[in-house]
N, C-alpha and C positions, 0 to 999 in steps of 0.2 A: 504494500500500500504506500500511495505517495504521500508525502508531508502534507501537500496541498487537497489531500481529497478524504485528510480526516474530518469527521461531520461536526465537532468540538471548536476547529478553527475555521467552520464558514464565517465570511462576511469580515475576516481580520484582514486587512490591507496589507499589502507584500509591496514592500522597498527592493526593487533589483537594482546593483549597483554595476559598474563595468568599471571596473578599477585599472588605472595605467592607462587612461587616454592619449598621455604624452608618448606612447611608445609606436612605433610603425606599425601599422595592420592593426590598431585596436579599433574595436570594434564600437560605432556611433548607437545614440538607443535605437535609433529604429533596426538596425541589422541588429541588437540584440533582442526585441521584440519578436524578429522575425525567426532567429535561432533557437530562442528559448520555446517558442509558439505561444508568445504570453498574449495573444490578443484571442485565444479560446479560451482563456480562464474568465467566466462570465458571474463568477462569485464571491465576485471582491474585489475591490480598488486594488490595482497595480498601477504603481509608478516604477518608471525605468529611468534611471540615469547615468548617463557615462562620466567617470570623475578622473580626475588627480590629483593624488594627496601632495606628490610633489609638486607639482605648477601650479596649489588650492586652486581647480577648478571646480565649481560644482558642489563645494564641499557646505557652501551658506543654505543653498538650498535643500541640500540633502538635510541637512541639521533644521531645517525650519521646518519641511516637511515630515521628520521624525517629529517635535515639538508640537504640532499641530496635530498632529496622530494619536501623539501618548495622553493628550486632554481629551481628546474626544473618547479614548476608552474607557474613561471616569465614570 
């Protein structure tokens, strides 16, 4: 059984990250939406985003978007 299709975490929103943007061949969200097949998952908010910790890209909103997550499951 996947992580994703236990029936205890419907409706809990999944953060996918792409870590090492800065590097050659890393992979944009949409090519990781489209690798992961995250656009069938129809049971809960996905967000995708591609970061790097080294070059802080990506890194405010991933944290805002965490922030904003963890109050709403209050």
């Amino acid at each position: 059984m996947q992580l994703l299709d236990k029936a205890q975490l419907d409706a809990i929103p999944v953060l996918v990250l792409g870590n090492k943007k800065d590097l050659p061949g890393a992979l944009d969200e949409r090519q990781l939406i489209e690798r992961m097949n995250l656009s069938a998952i129809q049971n809960r908010e996905i967000c995708c985003y591609s970061i790097s910790c080294k070059e802080k890209e990506n890194i405010d909103i991933t944290l805002q978007w965490l922030i904003q997550h963890s109050k709403s499951q209050r």
